[in-house]
C-alpha positions as CSV (number, residue, x, y, z in Angstrom):
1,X,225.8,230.4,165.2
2,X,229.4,232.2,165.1
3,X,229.5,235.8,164.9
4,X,232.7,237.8,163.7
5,X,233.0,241.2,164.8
6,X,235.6,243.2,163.5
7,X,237.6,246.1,164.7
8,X,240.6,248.5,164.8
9,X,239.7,250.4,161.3
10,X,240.2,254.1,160.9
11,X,241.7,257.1,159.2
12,X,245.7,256.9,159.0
13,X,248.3,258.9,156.8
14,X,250.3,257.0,154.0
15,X,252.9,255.1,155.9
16,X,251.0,254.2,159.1
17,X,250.0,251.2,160.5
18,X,246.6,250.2,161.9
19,X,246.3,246.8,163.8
20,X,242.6,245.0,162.6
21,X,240.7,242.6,165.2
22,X,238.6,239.7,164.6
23,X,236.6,238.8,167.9
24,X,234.9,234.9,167.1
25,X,232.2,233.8,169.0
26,X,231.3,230.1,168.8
27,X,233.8,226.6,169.1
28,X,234.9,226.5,165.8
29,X,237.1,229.2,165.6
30,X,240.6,226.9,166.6
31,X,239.8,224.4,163.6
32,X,238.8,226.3,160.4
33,X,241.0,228.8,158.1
34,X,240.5,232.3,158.6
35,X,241.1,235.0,156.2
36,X,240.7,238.7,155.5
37,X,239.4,240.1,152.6
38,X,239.1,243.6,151.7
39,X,236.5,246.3,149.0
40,X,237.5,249.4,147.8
41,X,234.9,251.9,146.6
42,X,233.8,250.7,142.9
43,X,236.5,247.1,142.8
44,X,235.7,244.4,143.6
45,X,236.0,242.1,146.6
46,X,239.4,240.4,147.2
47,X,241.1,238.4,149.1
48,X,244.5,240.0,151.2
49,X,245.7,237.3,153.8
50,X,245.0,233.3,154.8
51,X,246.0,231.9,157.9
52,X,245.3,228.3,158.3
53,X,244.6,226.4,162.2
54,X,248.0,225.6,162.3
55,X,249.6,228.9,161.3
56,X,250.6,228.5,157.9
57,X,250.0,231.9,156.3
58,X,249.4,233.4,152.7
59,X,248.9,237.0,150.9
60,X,248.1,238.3,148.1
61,X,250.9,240.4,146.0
62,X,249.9,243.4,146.8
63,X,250.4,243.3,150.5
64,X,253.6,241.1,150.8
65,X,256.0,242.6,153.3
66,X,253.6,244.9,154.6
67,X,250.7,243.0,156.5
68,X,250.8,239.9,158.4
69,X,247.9,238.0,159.1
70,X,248.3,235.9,162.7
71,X,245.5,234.3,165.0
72,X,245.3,233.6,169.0
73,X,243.2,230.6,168.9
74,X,242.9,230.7,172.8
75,X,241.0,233.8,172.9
76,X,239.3,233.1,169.8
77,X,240.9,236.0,167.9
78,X,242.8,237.3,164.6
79,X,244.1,240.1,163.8
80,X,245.5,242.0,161.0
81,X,248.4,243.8,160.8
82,X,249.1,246.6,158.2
83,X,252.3,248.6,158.1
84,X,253.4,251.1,155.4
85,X,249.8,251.6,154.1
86,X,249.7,254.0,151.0
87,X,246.1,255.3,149.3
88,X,245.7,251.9,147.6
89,X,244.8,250.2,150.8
90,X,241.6,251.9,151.5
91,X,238.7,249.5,151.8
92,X,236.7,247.8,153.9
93,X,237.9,245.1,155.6
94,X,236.1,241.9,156.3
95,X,237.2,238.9,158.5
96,X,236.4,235.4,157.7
97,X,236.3,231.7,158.8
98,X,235.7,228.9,157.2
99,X,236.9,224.8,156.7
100,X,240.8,224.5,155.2
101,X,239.5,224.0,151.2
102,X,236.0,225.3,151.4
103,X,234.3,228.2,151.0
104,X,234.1,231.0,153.9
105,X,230.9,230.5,155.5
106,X,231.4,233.0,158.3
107,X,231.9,236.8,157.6
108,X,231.8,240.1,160.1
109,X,230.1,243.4,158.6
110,X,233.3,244.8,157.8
111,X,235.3,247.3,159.6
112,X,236.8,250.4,157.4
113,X,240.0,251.6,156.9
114,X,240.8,255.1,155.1
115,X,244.3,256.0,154.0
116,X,244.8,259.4,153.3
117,X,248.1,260.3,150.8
């Protein structure tokens, strides 16, 4: 069974930066897609970054520029990185793994990140 436990959420002023976690247990980490999505009080669910086995990274609009998605398949790990966050970014955060073209199979609880303006 693979377990994803996030961490590295908090409270941070507009225009800070907050480095996210994703700790994988499990084998599978190294060969399948893992992702980030994020829920902000009343919206729904969506998805902010991609990073595929081999690297090869995607975002969503909103968060070009200012996040960047990377992964240390060694230790089984991804992380998150957010600079310049304004209000808008508040949510919780949710890693994620699963096959390149498939659905995500694997999620964490959720770690949560406040921006205050």
């Amino acid at each position: 069974q693979v377990q994803l436990v996030e961490s590295g959420g908090g409270l941070v002023q507009a225009g800070g930066s907050l480095r996210l976690s994703c700790a994988a247990s499990g084998s599978i980490f190294s060969r399948n897609v893992m992702g980030w999505h994020r829920q902000a009080p009343g919206k729904q669910r969506e998805l902010v970054a991609l990073i595929t086995s081999g690297g090869r990274t995607s975002y969503v609009d909103s968060v070009k520029g200012r996040f960047t998605i990377s992964r240390d398949n060694a230790k089984n790990t991804g992380y998150l990185l957010m600079n310049s966050l304004n209000p808008d970014d508040t949510a919780v955060y949710y890693c994620n793994l699963g096959p390149f073209g498939g659905a995500m199979n694997y999620w964490g609880k959720g770690t949560l990140v406040t921006v205050s303006s």
